[in-house]
KEPA-550278 format. One record per residue (C-alpha): x, y, z. Coordinates in nm, 3 decimals. Last residue first. Layout:
REM residues N
+---------+---------+---------+
!       X !       Y !       Z !
+---------+---------+---------+
!       X !       Y !       Z !
...
+---------+---------+---------+
This chain:
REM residues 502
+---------+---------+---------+
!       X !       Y !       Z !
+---------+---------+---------+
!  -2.971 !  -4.823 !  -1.350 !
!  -2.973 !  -4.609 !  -1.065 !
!  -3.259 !  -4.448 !  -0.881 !
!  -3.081 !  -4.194 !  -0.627 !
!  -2.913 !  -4.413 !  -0.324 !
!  -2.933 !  -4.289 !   0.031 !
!  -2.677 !  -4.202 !   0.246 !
!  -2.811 !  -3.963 !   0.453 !
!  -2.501 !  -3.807 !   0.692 !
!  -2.662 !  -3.478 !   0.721 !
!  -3.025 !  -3.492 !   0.582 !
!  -3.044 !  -3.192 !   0.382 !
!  -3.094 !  -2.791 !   0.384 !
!  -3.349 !  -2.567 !   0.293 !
!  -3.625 !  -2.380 !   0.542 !
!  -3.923 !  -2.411 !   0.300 !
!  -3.969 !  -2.822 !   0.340 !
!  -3.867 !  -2.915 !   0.677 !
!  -3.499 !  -3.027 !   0.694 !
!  -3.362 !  -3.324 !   0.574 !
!  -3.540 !  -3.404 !   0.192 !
!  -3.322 !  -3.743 !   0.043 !
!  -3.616 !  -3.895 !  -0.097 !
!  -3.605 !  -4.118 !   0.181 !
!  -3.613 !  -3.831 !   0.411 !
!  -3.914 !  -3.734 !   0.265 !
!  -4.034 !  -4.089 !   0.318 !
!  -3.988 !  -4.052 !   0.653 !
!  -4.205 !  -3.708 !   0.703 !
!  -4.493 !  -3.844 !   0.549 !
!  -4.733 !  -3.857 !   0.806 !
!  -4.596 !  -3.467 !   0.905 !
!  -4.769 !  -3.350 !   0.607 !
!  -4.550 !  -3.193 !   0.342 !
!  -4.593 !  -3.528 !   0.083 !
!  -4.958 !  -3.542 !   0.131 !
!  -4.977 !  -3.177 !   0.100 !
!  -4.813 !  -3.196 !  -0.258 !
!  -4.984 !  -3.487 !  -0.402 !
!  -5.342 !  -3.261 !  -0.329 !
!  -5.164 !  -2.948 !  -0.502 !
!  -5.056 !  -3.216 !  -0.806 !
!  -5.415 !  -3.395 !  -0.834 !
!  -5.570 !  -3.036 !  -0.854 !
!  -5.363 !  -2.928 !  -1.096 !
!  -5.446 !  -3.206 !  -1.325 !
!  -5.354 !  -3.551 !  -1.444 !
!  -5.720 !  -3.732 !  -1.644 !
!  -5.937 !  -3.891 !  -1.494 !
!  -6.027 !  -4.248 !  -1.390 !
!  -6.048 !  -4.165 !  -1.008 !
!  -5.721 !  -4.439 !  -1.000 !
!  -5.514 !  -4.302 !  -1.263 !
!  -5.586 !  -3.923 !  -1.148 !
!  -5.412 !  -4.027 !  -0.788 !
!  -5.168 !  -4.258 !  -0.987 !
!  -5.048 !  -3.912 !  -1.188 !
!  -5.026 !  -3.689 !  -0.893 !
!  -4.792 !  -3.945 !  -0.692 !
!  -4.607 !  -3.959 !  -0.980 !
!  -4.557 !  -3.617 !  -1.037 !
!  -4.470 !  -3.582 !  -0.659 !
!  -4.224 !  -3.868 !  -0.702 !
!  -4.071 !  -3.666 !  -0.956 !
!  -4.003 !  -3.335 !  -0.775 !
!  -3.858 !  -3.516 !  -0.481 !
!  -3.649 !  -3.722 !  -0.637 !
!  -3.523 !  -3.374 !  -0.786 !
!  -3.389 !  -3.329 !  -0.418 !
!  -3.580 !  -3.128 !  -0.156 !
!  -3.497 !  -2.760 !   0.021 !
!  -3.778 !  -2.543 !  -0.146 !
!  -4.047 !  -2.770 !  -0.182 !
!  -4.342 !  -2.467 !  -0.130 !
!  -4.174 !  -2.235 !  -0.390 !
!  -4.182 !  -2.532 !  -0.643 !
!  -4.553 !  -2.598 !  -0.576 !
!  -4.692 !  -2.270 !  -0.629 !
!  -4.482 !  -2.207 !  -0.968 !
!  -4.597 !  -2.560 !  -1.058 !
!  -4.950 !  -2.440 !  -0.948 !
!  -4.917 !  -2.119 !  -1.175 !
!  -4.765 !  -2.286 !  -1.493 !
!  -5.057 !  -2.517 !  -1.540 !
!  -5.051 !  -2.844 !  -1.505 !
!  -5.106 !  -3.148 !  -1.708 !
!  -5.027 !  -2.976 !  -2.049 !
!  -4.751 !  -3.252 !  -2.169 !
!  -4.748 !  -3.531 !  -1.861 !
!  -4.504 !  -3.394 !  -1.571 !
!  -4.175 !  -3.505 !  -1.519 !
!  -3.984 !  -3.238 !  -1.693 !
!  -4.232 !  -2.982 !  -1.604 !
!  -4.180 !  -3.058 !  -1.219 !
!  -3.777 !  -3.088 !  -1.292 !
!  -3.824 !  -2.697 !  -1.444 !
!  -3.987 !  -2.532 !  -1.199 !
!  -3.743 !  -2.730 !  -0.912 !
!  -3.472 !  -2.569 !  -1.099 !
!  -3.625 !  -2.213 !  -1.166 !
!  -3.661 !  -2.250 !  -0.743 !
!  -3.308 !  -2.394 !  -0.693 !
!  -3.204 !  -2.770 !  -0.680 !
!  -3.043 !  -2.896 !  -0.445 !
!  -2.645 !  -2.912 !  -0.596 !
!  -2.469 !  -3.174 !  -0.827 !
!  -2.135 !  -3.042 !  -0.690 !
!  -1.814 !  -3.120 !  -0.957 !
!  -1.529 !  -3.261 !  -0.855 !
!  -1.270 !  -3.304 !  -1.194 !
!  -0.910 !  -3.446 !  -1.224 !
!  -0.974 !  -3.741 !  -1.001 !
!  -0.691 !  -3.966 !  -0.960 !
!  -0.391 !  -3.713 !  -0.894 !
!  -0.383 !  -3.681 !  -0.599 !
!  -0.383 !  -3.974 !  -0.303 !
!  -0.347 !  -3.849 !   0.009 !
!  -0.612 !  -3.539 !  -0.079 !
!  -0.859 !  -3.809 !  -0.227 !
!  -0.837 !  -4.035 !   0.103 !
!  -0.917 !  -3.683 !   0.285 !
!  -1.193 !  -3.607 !   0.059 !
!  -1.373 !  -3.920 !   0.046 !
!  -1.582 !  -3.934 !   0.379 !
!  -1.658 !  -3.534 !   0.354 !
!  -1.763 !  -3.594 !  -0.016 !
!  -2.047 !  -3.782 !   0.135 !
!  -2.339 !  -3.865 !  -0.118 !
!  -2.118 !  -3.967 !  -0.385 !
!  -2.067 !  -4.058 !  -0.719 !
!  -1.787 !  -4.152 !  -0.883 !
!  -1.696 !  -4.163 !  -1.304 !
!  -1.348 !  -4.332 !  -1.366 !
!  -1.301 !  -4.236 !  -1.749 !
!  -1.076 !  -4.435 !  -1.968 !
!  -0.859 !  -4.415 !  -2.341 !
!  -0.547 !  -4.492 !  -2.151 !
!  -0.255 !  -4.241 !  -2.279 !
!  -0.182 !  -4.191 !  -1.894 !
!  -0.129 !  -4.607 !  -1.837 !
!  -0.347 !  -4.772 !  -1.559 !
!  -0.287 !  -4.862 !  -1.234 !
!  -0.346 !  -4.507 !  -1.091 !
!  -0.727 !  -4.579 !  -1.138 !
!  -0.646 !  -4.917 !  -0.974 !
!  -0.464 !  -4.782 !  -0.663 !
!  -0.761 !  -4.542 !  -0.603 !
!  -1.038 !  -4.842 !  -0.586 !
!  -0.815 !  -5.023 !  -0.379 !
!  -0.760 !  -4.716 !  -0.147 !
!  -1.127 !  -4.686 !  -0.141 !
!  -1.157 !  -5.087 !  -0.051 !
!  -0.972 !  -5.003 !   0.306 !
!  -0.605 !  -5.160 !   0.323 !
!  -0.600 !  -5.501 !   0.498 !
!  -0.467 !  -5.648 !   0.797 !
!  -0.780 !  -5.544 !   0.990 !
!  -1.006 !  -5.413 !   0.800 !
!  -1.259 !  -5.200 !   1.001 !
!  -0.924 !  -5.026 !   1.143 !
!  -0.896 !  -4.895 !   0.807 !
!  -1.130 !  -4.609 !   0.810 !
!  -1.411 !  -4.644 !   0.555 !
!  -1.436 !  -4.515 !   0.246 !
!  -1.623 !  -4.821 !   0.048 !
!  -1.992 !  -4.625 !   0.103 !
!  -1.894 !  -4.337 !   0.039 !
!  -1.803 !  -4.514 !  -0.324 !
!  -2.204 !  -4.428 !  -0.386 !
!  -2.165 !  -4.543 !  -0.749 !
!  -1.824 !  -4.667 !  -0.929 !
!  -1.893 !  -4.631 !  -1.329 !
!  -1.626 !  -4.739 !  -1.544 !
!  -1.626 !  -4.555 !  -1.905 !
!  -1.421 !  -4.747 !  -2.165 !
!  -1.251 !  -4.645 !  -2.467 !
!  -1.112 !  -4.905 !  -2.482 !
!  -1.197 !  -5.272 !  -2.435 !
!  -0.869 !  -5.387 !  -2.296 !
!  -0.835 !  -5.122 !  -2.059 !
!  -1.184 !  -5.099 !  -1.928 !
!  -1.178 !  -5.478 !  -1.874 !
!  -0.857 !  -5.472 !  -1.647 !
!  -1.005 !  -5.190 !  -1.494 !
!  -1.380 !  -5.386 !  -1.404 !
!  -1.113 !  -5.673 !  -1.290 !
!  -0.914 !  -5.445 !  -1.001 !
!  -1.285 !  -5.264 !  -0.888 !
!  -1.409 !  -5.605 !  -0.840 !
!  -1.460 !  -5.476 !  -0.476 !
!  -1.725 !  -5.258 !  -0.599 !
!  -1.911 !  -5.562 !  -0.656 !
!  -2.054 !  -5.490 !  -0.308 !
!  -2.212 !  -5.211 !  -0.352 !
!  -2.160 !  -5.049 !  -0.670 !
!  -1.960 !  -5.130 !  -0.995 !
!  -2.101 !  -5.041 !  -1.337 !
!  -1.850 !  -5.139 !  -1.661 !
!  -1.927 !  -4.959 !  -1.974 !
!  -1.806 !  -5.010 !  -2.277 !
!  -1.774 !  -4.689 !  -2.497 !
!  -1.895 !  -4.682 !  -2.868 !
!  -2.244 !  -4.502 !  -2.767 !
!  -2.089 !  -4.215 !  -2.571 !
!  -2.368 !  -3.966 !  -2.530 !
!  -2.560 !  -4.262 !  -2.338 !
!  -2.319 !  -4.286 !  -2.107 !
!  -2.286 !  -3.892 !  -2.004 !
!  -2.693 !  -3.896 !  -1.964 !
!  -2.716 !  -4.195 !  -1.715 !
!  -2.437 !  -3.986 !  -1.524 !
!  -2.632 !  -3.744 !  -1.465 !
!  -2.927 !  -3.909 !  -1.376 !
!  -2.756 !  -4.031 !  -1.119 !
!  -2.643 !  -3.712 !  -0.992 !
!  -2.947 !  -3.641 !  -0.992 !
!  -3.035 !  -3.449 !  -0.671 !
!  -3.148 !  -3.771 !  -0.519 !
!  -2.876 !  -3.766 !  -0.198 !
!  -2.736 !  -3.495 !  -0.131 !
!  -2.380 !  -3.369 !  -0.370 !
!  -2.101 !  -3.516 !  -0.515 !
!  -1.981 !  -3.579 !  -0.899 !
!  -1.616 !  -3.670 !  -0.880 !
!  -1.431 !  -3.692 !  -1.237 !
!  -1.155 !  -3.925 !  -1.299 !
!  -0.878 !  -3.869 !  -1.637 !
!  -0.699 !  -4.107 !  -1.824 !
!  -0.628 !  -3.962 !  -2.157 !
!  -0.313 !  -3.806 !  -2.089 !
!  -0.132 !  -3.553 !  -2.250 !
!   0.122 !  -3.523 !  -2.460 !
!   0.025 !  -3.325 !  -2.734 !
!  -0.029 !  -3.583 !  -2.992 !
!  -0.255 !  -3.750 !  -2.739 !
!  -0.474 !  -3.455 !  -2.688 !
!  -0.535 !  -3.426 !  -3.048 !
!  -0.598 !  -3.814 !  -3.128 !
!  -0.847 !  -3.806 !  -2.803 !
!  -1.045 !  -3.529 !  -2.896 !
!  -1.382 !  -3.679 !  -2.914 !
!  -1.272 !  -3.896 !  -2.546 !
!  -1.187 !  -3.580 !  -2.445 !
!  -1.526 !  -3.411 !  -2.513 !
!  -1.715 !  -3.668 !  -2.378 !
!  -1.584 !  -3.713 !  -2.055 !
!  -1.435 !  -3.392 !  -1.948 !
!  -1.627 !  -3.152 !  -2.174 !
!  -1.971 !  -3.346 !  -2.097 !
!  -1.909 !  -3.289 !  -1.713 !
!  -1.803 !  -2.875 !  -1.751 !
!  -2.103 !  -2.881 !  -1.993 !
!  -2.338 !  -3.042 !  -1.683 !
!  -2.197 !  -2.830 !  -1.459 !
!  -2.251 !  -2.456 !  -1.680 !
!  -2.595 !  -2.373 !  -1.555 !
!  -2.709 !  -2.537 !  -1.289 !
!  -2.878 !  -2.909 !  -1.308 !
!  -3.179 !  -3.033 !  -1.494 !
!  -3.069 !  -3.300 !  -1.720 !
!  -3.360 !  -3.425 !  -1.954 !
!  -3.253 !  -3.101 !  -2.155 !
!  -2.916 !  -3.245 !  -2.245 !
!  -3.055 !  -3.522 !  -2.404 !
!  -3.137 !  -3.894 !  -2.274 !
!  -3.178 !  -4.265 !  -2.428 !
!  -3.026 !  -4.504 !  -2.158 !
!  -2.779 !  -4.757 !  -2.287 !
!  -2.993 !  -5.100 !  -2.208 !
!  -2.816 !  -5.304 !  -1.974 !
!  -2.602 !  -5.661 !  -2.040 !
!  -2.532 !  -5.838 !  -1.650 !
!  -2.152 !  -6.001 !  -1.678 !
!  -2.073 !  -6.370 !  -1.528 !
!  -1.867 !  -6.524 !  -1.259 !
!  -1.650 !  -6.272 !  -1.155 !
!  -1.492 !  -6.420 !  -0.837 !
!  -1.359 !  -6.292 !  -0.444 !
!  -1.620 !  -6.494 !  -0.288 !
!  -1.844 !  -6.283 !  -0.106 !
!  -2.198 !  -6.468 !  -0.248 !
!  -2.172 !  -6.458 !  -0.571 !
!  -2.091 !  -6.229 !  -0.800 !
!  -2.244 !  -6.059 !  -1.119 !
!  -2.062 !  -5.736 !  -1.264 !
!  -2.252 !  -5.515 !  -1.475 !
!  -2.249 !  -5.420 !  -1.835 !
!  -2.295 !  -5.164 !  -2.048 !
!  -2.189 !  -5.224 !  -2.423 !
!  -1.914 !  -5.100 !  -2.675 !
!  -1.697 !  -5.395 !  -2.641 !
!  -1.892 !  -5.705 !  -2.414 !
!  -1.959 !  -5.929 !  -2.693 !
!  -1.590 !  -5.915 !  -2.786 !
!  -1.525 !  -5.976 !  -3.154 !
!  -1.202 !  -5.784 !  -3.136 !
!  -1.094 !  -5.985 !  -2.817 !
!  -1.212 !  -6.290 !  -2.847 !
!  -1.003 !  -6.252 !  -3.221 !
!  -0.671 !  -6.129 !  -3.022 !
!  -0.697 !  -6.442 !  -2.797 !
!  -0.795 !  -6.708 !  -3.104 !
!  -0.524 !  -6.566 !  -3.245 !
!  -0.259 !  -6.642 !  -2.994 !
!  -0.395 !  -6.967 !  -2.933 !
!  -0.397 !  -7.053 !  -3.254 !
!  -0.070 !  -6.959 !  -3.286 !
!   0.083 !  -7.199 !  -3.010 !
!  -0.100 !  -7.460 !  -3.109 !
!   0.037 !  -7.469 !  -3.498 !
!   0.391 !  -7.638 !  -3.373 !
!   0.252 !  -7.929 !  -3.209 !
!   0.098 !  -8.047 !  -3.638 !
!  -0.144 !  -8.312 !  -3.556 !
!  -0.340 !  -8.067 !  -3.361 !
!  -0.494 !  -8.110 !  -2.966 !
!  -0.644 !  -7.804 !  -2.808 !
!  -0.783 !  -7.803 !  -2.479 !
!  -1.061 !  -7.479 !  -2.419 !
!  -1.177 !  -7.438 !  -2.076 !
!  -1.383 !  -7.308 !  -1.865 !
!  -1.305 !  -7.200 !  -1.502 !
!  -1.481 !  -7.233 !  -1.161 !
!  -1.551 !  -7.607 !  -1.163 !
!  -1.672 !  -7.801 !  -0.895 !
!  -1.899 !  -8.007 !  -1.115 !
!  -2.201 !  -7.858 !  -1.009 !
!  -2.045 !  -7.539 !  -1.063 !
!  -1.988 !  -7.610 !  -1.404 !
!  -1.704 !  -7.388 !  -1.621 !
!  -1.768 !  -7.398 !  -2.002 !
!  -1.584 !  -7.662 !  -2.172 !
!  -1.454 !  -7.626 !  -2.560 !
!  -1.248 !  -7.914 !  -2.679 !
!  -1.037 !  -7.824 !  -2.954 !
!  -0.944 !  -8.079 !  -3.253 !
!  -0.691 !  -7.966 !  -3.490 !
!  -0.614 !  -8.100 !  -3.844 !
!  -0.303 !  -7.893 !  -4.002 !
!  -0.362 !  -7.638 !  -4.320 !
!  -0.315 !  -7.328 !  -4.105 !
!  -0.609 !  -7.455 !  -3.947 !
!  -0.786 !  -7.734 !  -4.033 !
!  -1.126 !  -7.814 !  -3.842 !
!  -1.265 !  -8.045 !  -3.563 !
!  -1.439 !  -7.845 !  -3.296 !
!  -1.495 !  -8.075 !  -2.977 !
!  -1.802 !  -8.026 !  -2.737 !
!  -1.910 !  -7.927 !  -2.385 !
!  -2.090 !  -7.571 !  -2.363 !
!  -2.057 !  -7.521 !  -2.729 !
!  -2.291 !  -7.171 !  -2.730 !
!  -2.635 !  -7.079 !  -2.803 !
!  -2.609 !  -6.713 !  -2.798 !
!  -2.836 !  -6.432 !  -2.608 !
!  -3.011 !  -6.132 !  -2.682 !
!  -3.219 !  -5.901 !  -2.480 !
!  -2.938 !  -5.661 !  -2.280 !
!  -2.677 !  -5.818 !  -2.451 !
!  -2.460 !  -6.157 !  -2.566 !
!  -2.622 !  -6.353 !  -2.319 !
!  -2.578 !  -6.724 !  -2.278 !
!  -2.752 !  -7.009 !  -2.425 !
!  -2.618 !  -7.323 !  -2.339 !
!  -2.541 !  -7.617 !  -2.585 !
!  -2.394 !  -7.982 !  -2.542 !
!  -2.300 !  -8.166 !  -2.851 !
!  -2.479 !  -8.466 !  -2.843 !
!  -2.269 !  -8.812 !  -2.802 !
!  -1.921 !  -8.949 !  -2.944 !
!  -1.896 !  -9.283 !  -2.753 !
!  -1.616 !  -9.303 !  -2.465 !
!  -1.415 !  -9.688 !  -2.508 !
!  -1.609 !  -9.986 !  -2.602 !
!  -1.392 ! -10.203 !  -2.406 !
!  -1.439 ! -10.059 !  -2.058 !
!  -1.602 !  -9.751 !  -2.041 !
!  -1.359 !  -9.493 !  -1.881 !
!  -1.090 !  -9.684 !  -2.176 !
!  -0.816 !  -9.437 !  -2.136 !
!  -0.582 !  -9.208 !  -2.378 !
!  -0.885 !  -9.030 !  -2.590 !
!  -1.085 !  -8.902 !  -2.303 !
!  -0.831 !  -8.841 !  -2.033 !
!  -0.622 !  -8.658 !  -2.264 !
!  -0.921 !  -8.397 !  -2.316 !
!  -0.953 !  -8.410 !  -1.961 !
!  -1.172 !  -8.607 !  -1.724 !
!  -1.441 !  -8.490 !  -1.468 !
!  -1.705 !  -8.341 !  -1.711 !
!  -1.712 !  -8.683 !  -1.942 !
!  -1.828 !  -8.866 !  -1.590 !
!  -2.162 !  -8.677 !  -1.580 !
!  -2.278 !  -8.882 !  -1.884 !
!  -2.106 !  -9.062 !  -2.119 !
!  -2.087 !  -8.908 !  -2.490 !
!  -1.862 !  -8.615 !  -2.563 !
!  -2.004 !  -8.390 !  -2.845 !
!  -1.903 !  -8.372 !  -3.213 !
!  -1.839 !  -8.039 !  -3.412 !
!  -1.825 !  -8.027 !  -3.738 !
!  -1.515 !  -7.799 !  -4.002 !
!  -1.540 !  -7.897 !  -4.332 !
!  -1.601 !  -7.577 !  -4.489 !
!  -1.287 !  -7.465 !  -4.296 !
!  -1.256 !  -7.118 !  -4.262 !
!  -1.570 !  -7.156 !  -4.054 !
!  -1.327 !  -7.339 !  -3.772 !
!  -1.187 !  -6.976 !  -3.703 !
!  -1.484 !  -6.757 !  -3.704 !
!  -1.649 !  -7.023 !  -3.476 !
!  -1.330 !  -7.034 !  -3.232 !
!  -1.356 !  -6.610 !  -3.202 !
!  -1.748 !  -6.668 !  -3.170 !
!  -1.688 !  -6.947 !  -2.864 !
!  -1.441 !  -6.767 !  -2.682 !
!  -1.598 !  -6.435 !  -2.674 !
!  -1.901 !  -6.593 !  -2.536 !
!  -1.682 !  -6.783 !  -2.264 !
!  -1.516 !  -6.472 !  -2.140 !
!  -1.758 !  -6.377 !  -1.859 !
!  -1.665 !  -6.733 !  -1.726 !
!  -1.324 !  -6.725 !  -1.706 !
!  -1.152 !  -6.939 !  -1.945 !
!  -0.834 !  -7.169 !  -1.926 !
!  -0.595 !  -7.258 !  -2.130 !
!  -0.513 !  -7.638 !  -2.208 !
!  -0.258 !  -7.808 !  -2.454 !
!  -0.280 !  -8.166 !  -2.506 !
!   0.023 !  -8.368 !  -2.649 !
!  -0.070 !  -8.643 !  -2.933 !
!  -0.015 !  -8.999 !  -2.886 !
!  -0.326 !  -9.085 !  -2.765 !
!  -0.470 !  -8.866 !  -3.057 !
!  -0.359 !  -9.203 !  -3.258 !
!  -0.285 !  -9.040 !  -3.648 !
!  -0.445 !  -8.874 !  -3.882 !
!  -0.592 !  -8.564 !  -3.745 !
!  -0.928 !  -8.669 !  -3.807 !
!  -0.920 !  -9.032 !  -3.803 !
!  -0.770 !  -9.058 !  -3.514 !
!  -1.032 !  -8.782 !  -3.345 !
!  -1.331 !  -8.986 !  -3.463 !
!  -1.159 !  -9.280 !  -3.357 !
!  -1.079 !  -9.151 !  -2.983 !
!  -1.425 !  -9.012 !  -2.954 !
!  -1.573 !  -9.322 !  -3.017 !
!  -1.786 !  -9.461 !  -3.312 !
!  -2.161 !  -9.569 !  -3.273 !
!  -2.245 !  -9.910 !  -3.246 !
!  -2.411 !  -9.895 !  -2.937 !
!  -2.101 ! -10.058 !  -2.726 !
!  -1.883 !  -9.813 !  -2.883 !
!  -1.708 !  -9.945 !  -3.206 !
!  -1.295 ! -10.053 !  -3.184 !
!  -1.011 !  -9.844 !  -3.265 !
!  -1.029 !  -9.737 !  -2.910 !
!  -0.961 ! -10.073 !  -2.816 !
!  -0.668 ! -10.150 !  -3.112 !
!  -0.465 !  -9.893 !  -3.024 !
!  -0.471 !  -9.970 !  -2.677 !
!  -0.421 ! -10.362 !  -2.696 !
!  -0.095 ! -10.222 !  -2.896 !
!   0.030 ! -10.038 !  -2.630 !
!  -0.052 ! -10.297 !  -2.324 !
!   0.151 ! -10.537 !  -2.593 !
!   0.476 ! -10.286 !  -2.661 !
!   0.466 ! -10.282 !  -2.221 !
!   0.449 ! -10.657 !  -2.174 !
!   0.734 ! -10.648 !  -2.448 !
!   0.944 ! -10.379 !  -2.252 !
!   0.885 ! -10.565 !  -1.930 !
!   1.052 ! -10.893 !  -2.046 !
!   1.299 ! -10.715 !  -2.184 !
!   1.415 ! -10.584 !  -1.911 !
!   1.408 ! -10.946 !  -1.668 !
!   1.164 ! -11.175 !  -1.533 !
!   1.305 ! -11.535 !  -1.492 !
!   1.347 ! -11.531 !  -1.112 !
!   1.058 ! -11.371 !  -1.031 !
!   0.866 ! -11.687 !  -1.209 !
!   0.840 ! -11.858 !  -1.551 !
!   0.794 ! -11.592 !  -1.740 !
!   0.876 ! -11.745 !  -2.094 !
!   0.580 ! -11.976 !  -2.083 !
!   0.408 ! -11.698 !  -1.975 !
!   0.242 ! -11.721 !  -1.617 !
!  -0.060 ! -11.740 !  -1.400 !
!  -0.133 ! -11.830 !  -1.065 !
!  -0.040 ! -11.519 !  -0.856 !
!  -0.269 ! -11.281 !  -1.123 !
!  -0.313 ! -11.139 !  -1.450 !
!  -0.619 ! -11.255 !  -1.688 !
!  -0.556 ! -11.319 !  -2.055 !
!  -0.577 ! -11.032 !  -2.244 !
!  -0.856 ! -10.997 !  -2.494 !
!  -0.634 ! -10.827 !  -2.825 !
!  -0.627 ! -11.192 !  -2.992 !
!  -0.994 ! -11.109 !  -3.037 !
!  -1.006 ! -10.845 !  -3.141 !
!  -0.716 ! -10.928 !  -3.421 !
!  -0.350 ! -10.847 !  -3.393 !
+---------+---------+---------+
């Protein structure tokens, strides 16, 4: 059959074959060789050269695998979006065992994003010349705190794998184009080598996982109940002494998080678990924070996942994560603030006891810390007491006392800025406040000497001081987390403030 002769012949109420006379004559066969024609004018079509010149997808794919990709079944998985990374390096590593492996993009404009693989190579969408083979499309996405990765946004990966020609179409999830879930749709000449690429190309995304060993955040939108992307931090950069607290909590801490996670072979060949939840609670800005800035930056090969505020209620993913990207550290701040008496959810269980039934989800042997802050033990304590067994460790990140306060003022302060009598001064007059207290008065001192020109002194931190203790400032005290009047102890009941997070 030539071009030409593949032109049908147009269809309608006054035409008819010689031997289709009319309703009466039509019969089976007559249907089966209308059918073996609509076929052929197929195979020839997408045989033929785009309308530019250029070849289509459908030949490029023919060619490629050998035979009419028509024919071929398509096999689909989806990918969520904070996946997509891992997606595209664990299909790179696999196509680069080919050293003929390309990829070719999807020509046609927005239309390409609403069909299938299947779609593509088994219909004309542009009449005769069939859909061109266009620009690969490219998006960079992040792959850590300051890098990023161009990935195959919307392309098709031609390689060999286990010897067989595959083609896999790689789509990342477009809003714009109602989509909340990538894609990758694998066609191969060979049905029976799908299967275990898939099942490689899983267990590669994982191994090569952007996200193992960093800290990440959860992104949302809006209050739909959807991950849609992961935020990269910077692992913070802080010893021991950067972590003024009592003597003994913060080695009682470090034991339980980093000290089982250094011993996990040991305490596994003894039976016991891995899975373990520590509780640091105490006033608001007292550094409890802080401390936990310190515990993940001690453990540089655990991913971190940070839930607070609303993405708190992605509590059930952030696990999943954890457990596949072990050992894993998941961060819940201020979960005070998720403890809240179930007639404010009607029909549903409070967001605490979802945060509790996924720490219980996992396995004992599970390489994973649940680290929670608080400002209000008293709202987490009975929901705690119902539910044992979760947190293994509640320590109190306390006010600070006077060698305390001594010590977060010559933490903060610039090397030689003050001398030890005025910080002696100073932390007997802020008996009662927070460490946020301590540093915003070394900032405060600092900006003062910034903006006279000279250098930090003693007489920029007594001045700081009775701006802070004067009655104009007694709100942002509170801010700071200071309740009572400075001298006389004590903090705001209820306050629940955050200290500086991440």
């Amino acid at each position: 059959m030539t071009s030409r002769d593949a032109v049908p012949r147009a269809i309608g109420p006054d035409t008819a074959s010689p031997d289709t006379a009319g309703p009466d004559t039509a019969g089976p066969d007559t249907a089966t060789r209308l059918l073996q024609g609509l076929r052929e004018l197929l195979d020839v079509v997408q045989q033929l050269p785009a309308a530019h010149g250029g070849p289509t997808l459908a030949a490029v794919l023919g060619e490629h695998l050998g035979t009419n990709a028509a024919e071929l079944a398509v096999t689909r998985e989806e990918v969520p979006g904070h996946r997509f990374v891992d997606i595209d390096i664990a299909l790179a590593a696999l196509a680069d065992r080919d050293p003929q492996a390309r990829v070719v993009g999807v020509g046609g404009g927005d239309r390409r994003y609403h069909h299938s693989l299947g779609d593509l190579v088994a219909r004309s969408l542009f009449g005769s010349s069939g859909v061109p083979i266009g620009q690969v499309d490219y998006q960079n996405l992040a792959v850590g705190p300051d890098q990023e990765r161009a990935v195959v946004a919307f392309g098709v990966r031609l390689f060999r794998y286990d010897d067989s020609p595959v083609a896999v179409l790689q789509r990342r999830a477009s809003p714009r184009y109602g989509q909340n879930m990538g894609a990758v749709e694998v066609i191969a000449a060979d049905p029976a080598v799908v299967a275990p690429l898939l099942d490689e190309l899983r267990r590669l995304a994982l191994d090569l996982s952007v996200v193992r060993g960093q800290i990440v955040g959860l992104t949302a939108s809006g209050f739909e109940p959807s991950v849609e992307g992961l935020t990269f931090h910077e692992r913070p950069d802080l010893t021991s002494a950067d972590v003024i607290l009592p003597e003994g909590t913060l080695d009682r801490v470090a034991d339980h998080v980093i000290g089982v996670a250094e011993r996990s072979a040991a305490l596994r060949g003894y039976g016991q678990h891995l899975k373990r939840g520590v509780l640091l609670y105490g006033p608001p800005g007292t550094g409890k924070t802080h401390t936990v800035r310190y515990l993940l930056g001690a453990t540089p090969r655990h991913t971190v996942v940070l839930l607070a505020g609303m993405s708190l209620r992605f509590v059930g993913f952030a696990t999943q994560l954890a457990r596949a990207l072990q050992p894993a550290i998941v961060v819940l701040e201020d979960c005070d603030l998720v403890a809240e008496d179930r007639g404010m959810h009607p029909g549903a269980k409070p967001l605490l006891f979802e945060v509790l039934d996924a720490m219980d989800g996992l396995a004992a042997d599970a390489d994973v810390t649940f680290l929670l802050t608080t400002n209000r033990v008293e709202a987490l304590e009975r929901a705690l007491s119902q539910r044992p067994g979760r947190v293994d460790l509640a320590v109190e990140i306390p006010l600070p006392d006077l060698d305390g306060r001594r010590r977060l003022l010559d933490l903060y302060a610039p090397p030689g800025a003050f001398s030890a009598a005025v910080v002696d001064d100073v932390a007997r007059r802020t008996e009662g406040t927070p460490a946020a207290f301590a540093k915003e008065l070394v900032r405060r001192s600092v900006l003062a000497a910034t903006l006279t020109g000279a250098e930090p002194g003693d007489a920029h931190l007594a001045e700081a001081t009775e701006q802070l203790l004067s009655d104009a400032e007694a709100l942002s005290r509170r801010l700071l987390g200071t309740g009572a009047d400075p001298g006389q102890g004590g903090a705001v009941a209820g306050w629940s403030g955050c200290a500086p997070g991440f």
